[in-house]
C-alpha positions as protocol buffer text, in pm:
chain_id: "A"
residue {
  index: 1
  type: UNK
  ca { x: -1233 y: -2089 z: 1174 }
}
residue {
  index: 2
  type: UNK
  ca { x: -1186 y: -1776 z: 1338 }
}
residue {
  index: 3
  type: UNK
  ca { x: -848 y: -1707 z: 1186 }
}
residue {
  index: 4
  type: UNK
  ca { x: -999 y: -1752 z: 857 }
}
residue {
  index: 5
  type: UNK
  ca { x: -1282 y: -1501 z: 936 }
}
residue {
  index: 6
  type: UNK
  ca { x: -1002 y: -1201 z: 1116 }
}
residue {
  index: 7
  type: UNK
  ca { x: -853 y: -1256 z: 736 }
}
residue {
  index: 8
  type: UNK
  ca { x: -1104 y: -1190 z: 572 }
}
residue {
  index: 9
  type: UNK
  ca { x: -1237 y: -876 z: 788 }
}
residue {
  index: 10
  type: UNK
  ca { x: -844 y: -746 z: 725 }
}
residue {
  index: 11
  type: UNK
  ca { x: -893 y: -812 z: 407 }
}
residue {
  index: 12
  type: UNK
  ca { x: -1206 y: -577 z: 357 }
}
residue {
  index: 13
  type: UNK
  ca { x: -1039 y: -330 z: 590 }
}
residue {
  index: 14
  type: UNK
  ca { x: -771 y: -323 z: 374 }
}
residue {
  index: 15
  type: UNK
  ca { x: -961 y: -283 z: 44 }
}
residue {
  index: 16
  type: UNK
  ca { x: -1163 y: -16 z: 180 }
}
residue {
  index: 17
  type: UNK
  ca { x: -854 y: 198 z: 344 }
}
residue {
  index: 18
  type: UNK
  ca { x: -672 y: 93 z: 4 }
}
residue {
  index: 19
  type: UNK
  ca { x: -959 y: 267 z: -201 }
}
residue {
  index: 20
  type: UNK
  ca { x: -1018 y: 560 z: 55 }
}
residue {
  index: 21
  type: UNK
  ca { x: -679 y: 706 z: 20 }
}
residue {
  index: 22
  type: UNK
  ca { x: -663 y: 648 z: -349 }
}
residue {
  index: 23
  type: UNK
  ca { x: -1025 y: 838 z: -414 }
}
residue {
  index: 24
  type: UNK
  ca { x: -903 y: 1126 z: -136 }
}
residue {
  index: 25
  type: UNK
  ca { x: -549 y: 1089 z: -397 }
}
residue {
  index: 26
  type: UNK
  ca { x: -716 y: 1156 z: -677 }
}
residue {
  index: 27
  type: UNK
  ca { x: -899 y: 1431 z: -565 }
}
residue {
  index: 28
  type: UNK
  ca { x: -627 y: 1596 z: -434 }
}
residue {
  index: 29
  type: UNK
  ca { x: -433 y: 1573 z: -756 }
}
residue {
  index: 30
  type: UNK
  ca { x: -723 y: 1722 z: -947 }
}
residue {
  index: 31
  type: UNK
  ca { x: -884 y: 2079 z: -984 }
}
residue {
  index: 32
  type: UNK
  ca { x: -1273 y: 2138 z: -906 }
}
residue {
  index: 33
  type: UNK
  ca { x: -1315 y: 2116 z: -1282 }
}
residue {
  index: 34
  type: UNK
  ca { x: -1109 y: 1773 z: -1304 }
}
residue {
  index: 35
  type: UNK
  ca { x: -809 y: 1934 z: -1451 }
}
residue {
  index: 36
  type: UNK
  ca { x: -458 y: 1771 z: -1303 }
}
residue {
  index: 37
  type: UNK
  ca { x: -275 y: 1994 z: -1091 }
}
residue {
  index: 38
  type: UNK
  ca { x: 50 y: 1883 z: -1217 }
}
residue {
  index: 39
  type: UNK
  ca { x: 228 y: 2162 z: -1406 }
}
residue {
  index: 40
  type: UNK
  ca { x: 365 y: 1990 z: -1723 }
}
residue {
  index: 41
  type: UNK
  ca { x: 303 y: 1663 z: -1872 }
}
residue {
  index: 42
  type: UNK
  ca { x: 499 y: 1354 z: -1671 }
}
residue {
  index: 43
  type: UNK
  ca { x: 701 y: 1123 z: -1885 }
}
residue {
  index: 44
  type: UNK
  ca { x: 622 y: 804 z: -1799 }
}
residue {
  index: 45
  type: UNK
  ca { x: 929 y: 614 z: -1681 }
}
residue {
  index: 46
  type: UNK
  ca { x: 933 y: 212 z: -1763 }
}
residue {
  index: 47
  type: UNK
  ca { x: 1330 y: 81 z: -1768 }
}
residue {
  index: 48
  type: UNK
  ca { x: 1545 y: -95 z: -1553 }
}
residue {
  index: 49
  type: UNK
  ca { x: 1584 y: 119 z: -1310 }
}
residue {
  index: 50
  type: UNK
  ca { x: 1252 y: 198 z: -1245 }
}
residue {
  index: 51
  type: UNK
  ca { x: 1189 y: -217 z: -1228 }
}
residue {
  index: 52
  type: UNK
  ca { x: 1436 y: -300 z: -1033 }
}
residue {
  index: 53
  type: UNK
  ca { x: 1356 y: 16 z: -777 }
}
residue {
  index: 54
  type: UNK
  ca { x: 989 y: -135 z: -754 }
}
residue {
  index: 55
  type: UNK
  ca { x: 1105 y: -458 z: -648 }
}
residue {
  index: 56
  type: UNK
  ca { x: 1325 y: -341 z: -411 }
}
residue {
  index: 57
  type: UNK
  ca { x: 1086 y: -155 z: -239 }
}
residue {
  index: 58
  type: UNK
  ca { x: 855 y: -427 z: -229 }
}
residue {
  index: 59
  type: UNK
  ca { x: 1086 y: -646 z: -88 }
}
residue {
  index: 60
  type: UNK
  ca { x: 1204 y: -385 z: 181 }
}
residue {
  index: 61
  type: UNK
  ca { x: 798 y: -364 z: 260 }
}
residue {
  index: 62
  type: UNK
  ca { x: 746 y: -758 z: 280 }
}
residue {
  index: 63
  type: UNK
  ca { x: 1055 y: -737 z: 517 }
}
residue {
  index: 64
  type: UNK
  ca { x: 928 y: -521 z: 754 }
}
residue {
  index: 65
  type: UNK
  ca { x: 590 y: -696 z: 723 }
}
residue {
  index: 66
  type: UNK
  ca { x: 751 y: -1051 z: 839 }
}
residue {
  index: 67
  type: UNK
  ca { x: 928 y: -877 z: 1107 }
}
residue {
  index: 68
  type: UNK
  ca { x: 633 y: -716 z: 1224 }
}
residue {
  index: 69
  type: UNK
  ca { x: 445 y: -1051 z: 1204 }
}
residue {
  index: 70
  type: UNK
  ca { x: 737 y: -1209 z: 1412 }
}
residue {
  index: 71
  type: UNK
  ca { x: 725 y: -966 z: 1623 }
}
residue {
  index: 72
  type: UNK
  ca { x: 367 y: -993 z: 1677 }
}
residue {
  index: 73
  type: UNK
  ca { x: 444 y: -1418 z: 1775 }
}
residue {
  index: 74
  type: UNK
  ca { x: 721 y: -1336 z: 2030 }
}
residue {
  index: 75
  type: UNK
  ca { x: 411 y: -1059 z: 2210 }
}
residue {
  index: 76
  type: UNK
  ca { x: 166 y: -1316 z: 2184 }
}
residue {
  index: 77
  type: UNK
  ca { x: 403 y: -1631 z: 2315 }
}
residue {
  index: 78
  type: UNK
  ca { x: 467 y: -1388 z: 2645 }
}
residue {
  index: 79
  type: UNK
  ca { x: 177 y: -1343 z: 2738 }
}
């Protein structure tokens, strides 16, 4: 049961971080008066490439997490 409870609590520590650093994003990106700060208009990019570079990354970021995570075992099976 207490496994069940430290997910959850990561879980609302991670939705709150997650939506901190998007509102302090957003307000960075944006004048006083709400204008974007970006000079010209950005084309939005959906091919391929951009796909394919998404998934990639998020495979490269659920690698490291299951390393970290096995990592985290081999610390906890020393002690």
């Amino acid at each position: 049961m207490a496994s069940l409870s430290r997910k959850i609590l990561w879980a609302v520590v991670g939705t709150a971080a997650s939506k901190a650093v998007r509102k302090r994003t957003r307000k960075a990106m944006h004048t006083e008066y709400g204008a974007p700060r970006l000079p010209y208009p950005v084309r939005r990019r959906s091919g391929l490439g951009t796909a394919i570079l998404l998934a990639a990354g998020t495979g490269a970021l659920m690698a490291l997490a299951d390393v970290l995570n096995e990592q985290g075992k081999d610390a906890a099976r020393a002690r």
